[in-house]
N, CA, C and O of each residue as an XYZ file, in Angstrom:
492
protein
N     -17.492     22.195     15.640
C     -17.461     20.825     15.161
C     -17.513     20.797     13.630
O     -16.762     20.035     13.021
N     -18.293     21.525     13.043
C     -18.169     21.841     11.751
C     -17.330     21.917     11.095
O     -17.184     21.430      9.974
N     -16.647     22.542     11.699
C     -15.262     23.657     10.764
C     -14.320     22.282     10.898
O     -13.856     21.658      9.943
N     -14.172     22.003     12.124
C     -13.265     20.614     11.724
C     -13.748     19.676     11.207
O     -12.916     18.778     11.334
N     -14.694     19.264     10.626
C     -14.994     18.255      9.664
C     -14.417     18.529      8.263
O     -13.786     17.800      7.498
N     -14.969     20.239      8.129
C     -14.648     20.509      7.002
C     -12.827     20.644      6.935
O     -12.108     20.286      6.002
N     -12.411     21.274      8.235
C     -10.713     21.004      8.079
C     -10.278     19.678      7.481
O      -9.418     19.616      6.603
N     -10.911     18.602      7.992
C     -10.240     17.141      7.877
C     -11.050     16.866      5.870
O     -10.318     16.405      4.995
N     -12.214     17.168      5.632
C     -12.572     16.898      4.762
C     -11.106     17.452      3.655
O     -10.374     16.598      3.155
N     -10.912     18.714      3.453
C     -10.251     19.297      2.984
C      -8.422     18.418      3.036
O      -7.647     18.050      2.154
N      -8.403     18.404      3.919
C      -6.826     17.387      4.345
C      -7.036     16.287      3.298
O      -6.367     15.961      2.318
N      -8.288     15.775      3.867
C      -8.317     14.529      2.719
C      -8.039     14.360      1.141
O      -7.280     13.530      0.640
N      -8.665     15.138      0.592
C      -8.554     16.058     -0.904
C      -7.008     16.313     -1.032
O      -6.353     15.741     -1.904
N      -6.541     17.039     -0.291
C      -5.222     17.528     -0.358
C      -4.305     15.928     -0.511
O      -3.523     15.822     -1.455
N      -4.454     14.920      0.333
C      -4.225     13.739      0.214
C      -4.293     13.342     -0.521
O      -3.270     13.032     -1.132
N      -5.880     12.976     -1.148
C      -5.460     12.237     -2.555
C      -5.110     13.126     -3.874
O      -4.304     12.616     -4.652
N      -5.390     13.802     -4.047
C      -4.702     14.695     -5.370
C      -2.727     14.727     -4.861
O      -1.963     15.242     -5.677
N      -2.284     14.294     -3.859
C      -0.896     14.035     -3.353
C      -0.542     12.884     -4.300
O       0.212     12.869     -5.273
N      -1.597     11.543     -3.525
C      -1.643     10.014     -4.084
C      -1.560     10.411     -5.600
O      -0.493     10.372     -6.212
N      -2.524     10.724     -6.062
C      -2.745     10.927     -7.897
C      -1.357     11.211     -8.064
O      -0.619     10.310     -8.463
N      -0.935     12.269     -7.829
C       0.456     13.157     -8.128
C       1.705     12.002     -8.102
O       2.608     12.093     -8.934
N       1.700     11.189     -7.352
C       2.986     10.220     -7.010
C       2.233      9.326     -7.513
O       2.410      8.421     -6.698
N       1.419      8.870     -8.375
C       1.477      7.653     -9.091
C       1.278      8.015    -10.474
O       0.983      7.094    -11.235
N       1.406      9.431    -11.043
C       1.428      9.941    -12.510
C       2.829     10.038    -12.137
O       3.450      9.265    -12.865
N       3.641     10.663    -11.298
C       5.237     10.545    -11.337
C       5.732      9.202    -11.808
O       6.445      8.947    -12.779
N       5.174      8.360    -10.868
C       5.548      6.885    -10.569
C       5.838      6.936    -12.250
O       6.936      7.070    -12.790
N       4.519      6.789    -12.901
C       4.570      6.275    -14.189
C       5.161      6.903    -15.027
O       5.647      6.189    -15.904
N       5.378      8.259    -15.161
C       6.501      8.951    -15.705
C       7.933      8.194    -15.964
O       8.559      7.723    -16.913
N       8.065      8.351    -14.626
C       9.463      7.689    -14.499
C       9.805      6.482    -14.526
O      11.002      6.227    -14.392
N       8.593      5.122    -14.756
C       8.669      4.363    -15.247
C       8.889      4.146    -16.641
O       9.632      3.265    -17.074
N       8.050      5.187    -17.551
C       7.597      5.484    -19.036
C       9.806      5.216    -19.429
O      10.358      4.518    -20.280
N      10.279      5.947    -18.574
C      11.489      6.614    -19.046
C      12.365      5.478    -18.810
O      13.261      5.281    -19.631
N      12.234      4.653    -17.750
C      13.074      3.427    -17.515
C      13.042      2.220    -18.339
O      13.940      1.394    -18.501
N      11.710      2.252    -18.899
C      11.577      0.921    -19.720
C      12.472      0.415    -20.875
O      12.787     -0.771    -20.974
N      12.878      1.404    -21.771
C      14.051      0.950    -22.779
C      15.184      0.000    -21.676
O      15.637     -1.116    -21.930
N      15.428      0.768    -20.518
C      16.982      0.379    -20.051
C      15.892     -0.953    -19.142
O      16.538     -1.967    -18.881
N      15.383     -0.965    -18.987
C      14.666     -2.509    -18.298
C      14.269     -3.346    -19.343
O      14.252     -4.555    -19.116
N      14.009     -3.012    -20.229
C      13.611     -4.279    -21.093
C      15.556     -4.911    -21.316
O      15.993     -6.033    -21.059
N      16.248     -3.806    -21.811
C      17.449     -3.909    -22.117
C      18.134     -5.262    -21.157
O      18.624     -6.313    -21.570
N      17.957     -4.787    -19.782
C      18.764     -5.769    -18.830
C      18.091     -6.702    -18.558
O      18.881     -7.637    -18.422
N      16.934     -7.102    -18.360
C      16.315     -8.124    -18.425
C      16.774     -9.036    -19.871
O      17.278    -10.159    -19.834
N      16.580     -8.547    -20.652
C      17.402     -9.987    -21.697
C      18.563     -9.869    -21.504
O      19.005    -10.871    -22.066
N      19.525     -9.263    -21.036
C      20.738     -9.545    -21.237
C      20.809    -10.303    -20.207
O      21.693    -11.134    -20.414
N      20.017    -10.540    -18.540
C      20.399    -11.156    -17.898
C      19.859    -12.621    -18.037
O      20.637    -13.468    -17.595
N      18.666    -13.098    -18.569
C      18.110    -14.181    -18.881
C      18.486    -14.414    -20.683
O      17.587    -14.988    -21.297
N      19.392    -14.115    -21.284
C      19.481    -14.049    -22.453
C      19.321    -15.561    -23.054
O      18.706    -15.619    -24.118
N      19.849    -16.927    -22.448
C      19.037    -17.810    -22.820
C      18.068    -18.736    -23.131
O      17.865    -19.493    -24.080
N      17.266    -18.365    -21.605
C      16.027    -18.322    -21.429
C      14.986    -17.311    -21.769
O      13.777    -17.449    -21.583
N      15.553    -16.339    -22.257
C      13.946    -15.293    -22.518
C      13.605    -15.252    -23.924
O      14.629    -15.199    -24.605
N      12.285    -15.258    -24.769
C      12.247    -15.150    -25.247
C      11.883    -13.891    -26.426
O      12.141    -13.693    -27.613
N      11.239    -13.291    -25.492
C      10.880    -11.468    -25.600
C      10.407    -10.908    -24.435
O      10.440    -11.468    -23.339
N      10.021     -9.944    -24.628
C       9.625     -8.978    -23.530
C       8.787     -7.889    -23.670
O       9.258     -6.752    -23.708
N       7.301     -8.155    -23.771
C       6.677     -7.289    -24.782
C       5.936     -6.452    -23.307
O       5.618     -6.888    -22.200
N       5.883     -5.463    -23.753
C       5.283     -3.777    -22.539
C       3.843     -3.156    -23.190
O       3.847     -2.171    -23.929
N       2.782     -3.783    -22.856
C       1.323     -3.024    -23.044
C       0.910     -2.590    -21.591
O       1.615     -2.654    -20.584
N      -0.313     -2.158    -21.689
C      -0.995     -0.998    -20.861
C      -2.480     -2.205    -20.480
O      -3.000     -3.140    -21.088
N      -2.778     -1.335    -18.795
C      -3.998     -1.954    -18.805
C      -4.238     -1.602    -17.439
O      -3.403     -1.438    -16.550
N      -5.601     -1.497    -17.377
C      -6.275     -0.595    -16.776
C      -6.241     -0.869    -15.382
O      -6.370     -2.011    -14.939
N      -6.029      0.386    -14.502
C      -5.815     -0.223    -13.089
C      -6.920      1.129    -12.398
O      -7.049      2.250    -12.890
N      -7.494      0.686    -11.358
C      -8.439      1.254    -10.636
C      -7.322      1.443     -8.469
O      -7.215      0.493     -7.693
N      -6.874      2.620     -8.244
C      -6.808      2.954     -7.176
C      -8.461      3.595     -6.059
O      -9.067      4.664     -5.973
N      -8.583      2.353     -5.477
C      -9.636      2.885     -4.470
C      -9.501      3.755     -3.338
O     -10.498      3.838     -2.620
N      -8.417      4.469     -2.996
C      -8.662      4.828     -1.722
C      -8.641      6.510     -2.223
O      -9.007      7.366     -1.418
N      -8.111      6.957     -3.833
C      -8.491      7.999     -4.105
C      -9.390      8.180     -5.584
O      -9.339      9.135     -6.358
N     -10.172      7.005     -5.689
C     -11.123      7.079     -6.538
C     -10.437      7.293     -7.571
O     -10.461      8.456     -7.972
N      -9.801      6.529     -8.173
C      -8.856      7.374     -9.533
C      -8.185      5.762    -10.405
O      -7.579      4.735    -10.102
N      -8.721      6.352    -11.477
C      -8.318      5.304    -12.772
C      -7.749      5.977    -13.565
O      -7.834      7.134    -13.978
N      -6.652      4.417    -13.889
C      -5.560      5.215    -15.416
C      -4.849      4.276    -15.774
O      -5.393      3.237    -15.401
N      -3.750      4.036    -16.397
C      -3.118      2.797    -17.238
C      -2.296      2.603    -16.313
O      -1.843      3.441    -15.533
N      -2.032      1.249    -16.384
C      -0.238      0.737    -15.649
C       0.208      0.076    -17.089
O      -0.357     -0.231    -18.139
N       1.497      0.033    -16.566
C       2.555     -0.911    -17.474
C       2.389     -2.175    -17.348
O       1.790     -2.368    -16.289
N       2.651     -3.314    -17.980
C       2.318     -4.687    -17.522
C       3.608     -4.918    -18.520
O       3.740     -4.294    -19.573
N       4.356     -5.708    -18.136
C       5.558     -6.375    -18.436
C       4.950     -7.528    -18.785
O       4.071     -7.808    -17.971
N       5.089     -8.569    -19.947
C       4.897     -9.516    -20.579
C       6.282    -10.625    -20.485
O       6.963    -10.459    -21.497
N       6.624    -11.237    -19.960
C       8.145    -12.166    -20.205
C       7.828    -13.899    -20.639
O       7.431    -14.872    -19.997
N       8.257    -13.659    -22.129
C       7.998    -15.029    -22.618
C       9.120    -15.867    -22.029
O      10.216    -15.388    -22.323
N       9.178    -16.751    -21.434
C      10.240    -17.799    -21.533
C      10.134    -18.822    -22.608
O       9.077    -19.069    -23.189
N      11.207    -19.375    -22.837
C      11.368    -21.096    -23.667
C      11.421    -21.777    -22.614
O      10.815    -22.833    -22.790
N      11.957    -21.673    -21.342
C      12.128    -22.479    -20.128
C      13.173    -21.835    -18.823
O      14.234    -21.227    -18.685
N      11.955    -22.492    -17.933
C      12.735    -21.931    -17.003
C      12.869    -23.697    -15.866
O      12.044    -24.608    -15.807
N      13.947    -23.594    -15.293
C      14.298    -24.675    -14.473
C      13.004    -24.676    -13.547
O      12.386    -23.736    -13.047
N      12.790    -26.165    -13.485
C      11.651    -26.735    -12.311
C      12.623    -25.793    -11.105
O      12.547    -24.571    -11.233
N      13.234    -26.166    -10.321
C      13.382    -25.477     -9.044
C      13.586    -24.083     -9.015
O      13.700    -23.648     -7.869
N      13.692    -22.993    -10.187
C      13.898    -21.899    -10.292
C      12.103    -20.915    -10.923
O      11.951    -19.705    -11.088
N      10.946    -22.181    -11.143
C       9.527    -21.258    -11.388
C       9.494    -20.511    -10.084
O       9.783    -19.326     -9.921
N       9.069    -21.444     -9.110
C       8.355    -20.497     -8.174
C       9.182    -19.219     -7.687
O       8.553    -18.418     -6.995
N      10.378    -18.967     -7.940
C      11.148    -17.693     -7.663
C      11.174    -16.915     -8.331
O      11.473    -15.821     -7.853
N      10.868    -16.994     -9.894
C      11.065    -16.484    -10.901
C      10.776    -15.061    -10.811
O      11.676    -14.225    -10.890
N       9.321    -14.699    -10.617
C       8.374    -13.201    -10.237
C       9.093    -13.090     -9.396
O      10.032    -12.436     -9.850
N       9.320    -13.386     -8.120
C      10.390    -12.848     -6.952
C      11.407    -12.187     -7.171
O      11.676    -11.192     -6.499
N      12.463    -12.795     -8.546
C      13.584    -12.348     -8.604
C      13.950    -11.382     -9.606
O      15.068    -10.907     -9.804
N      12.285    -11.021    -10.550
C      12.043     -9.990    -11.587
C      11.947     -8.791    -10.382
O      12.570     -7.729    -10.360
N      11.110     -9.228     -9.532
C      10.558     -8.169     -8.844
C      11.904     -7.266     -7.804
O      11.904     -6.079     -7.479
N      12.810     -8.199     -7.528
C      13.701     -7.922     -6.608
C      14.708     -7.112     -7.573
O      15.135     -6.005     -7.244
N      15.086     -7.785     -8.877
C      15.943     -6.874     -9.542
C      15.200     -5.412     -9.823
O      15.867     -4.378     -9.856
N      13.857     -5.417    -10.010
C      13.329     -4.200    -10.322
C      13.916     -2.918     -9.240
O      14.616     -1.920     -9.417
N      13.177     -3.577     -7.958
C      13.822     -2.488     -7.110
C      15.358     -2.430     -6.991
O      15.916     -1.364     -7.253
N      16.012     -3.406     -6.647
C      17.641     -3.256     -6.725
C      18.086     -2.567     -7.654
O      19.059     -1.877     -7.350
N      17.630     -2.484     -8.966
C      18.282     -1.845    -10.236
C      18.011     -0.774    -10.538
O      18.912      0.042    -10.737
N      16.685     -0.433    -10.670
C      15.607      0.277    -10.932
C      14.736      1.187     -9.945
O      14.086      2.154    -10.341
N      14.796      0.789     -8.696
C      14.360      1.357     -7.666
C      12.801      1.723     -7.970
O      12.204      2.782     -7.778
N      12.399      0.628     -8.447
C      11.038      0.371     -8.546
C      10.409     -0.641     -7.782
O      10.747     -1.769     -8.143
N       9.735     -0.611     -6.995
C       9.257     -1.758     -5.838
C       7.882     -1.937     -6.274
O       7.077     -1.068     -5.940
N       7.397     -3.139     -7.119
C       5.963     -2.760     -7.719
C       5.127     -3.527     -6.765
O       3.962     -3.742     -7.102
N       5.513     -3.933     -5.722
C       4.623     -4.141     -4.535
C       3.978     -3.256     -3.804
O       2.909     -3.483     -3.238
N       4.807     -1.839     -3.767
C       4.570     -0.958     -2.986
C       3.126     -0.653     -3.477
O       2.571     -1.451     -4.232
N       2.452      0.583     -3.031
C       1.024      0.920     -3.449
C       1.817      2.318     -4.243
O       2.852      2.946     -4.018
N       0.690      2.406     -5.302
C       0.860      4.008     -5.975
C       1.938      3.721     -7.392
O       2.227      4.638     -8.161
N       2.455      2.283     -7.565
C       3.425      2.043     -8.507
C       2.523      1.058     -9.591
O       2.060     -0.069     -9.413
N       2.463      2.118    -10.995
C       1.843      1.583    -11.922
C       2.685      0.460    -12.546
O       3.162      0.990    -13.549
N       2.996     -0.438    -12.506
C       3.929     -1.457    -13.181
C       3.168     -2.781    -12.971
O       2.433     -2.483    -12.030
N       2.946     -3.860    -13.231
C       2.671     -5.004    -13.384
C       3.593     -5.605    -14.038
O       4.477     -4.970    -14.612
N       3.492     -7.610    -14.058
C       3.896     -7.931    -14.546
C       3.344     -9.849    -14.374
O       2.875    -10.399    -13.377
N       3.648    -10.461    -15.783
C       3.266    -11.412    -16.470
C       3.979    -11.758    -16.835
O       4.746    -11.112    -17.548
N       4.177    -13.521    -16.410
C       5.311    -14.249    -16.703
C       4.653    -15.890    -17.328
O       3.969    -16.777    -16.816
N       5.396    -15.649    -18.911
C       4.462    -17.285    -19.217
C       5.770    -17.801    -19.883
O       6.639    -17.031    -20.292
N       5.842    -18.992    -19.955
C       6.732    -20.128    -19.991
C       6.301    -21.130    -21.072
O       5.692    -22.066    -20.553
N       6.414    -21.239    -22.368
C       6.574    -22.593    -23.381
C       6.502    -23.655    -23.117
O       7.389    -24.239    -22.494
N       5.321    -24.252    -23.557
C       5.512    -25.303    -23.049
C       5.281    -26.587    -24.142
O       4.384    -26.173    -24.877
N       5.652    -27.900    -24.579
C       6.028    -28.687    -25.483
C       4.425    -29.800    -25.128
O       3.941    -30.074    -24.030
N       3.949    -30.227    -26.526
C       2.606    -30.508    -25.989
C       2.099    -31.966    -27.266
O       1.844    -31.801    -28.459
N       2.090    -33.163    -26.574
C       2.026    -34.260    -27.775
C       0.863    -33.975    -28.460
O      -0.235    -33.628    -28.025
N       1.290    -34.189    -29.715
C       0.037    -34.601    -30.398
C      -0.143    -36.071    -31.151
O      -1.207    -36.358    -31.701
């Protein structure tokens, strides 16, 4: 009974140092995509966007105890159409994977993202 605890203990380890491994890739190969994603993202919202700024910030994975930076995508708008907000993240997120083959829903994918919109304010 022992020895298989310690078998499965060991599996486990082997597991997450796996997890760690595919989410330092993840971000690798995110690190490397970002020029050509910031790139197509304004060209495809080019009249609506206003920049697209890429900082870091801290993300905690619980199931292998392990902290480290993600990407967080920043997207200023000037405006985006009333019937086109609530899709907006949907359709960042959908081009990501379609283009990019980045699915930042999935688990193990350091990417985030933040979407704020201008807004005109009386004084």
């Amino acid at each position: 009974m022992r020895d298989i605890i310690h078998k499965i203990l060991r599996e486990m380890e082997n597991s997450n140092d796996n997890n760690i491994k595919k989410i330092e890739d993840n971000k690798k190969y995110i690190k490397k995509l970002l020029p050509s994603i910031i790139k197509f993202f304004k060209d495809s919202f080019s009249e609506d966007l206003l920049d697209i700024e890429v900082t870091t910030k801290k993300v905690h994975y619980g199931v292998e105890n392990y902290s480290t930076d993600e990407y967080l995508l920043k997207f200023y708008f000037n405006k985006i159409p009333k019937e086109h907000e609530f899709n907006m993240r949907r359709t960042i997120i959908r081009n990501l994977d379609n283009m990019f083959n980045i699915n930042i829903i999935n688990y193990a994918v350091p990417l985030d993202l933040e979407i704020y919109v201008k807004t005109w304010k009386k004084l």
